[in-house]
N, C-alpha and C positions, 0 to 999 in steps of 0.2 A: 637819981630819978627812978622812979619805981612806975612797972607797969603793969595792970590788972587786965588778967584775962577776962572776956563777958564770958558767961557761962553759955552753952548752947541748948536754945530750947529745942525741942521737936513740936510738930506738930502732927497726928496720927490723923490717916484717913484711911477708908475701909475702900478693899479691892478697887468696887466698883466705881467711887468716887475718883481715885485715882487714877483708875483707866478712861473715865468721861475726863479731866483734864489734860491729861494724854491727846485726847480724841484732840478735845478745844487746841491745844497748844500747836498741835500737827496741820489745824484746818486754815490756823492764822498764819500757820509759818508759810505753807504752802501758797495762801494766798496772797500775801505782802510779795513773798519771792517770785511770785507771777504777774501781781500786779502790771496796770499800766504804766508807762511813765508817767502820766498825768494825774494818777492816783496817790505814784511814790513823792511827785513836787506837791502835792495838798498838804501832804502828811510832813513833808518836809517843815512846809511853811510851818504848819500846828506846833511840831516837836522844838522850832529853833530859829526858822531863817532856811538861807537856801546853803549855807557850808555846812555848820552845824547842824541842821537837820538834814541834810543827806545824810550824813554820817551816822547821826542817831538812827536814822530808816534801817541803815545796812547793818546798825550794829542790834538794831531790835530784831531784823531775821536772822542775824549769827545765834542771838540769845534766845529766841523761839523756836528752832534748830534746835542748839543745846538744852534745855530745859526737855522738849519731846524724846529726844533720845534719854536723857536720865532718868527719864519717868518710865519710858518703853522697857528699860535695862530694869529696874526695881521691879519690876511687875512678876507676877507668875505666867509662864506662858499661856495658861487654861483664859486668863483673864487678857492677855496680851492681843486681842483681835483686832 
């Protein structure tokens, strides 16, 4: 059995682009993570149900968490604000 690596694309985005999804990613992460209970069971429902989408809830603010930090980390600090 033979197995083919995908090749990896990039996709380039300029400073400022990058730091306005920074922004976004940080403003979502924050808010989900504050959210009310009653905000995170809507979104449950949307995502899954009420097991599976808790879990999706919690694992979409781990993931909106990590994405703001790797973005935050790439950045230059001049543009990091």
């Amino acid at each position: 059995m033979t197995t083919r690596r995908a090749k990896t694309q990039l996709v380039s985005l300029h400073r400022e682009q990058a730091a306005e999804l920074a922004m976004l990613t940080e403003h979502l992460h924050r808010w989900l993570r504050d959210a009310s209970s009653s905000t995170r069971t809507e979104l449950a429902g949307f995502l899954g149900g009420a097991a599976e989408g808790t879990l999706a809830v919690a694992g979409l603010v781990d993931l909106l968490g990590l994405a703001t930090t790797r973005l935050r980390r790439r950045l230059p600090e001049q543009v990091n604000r």
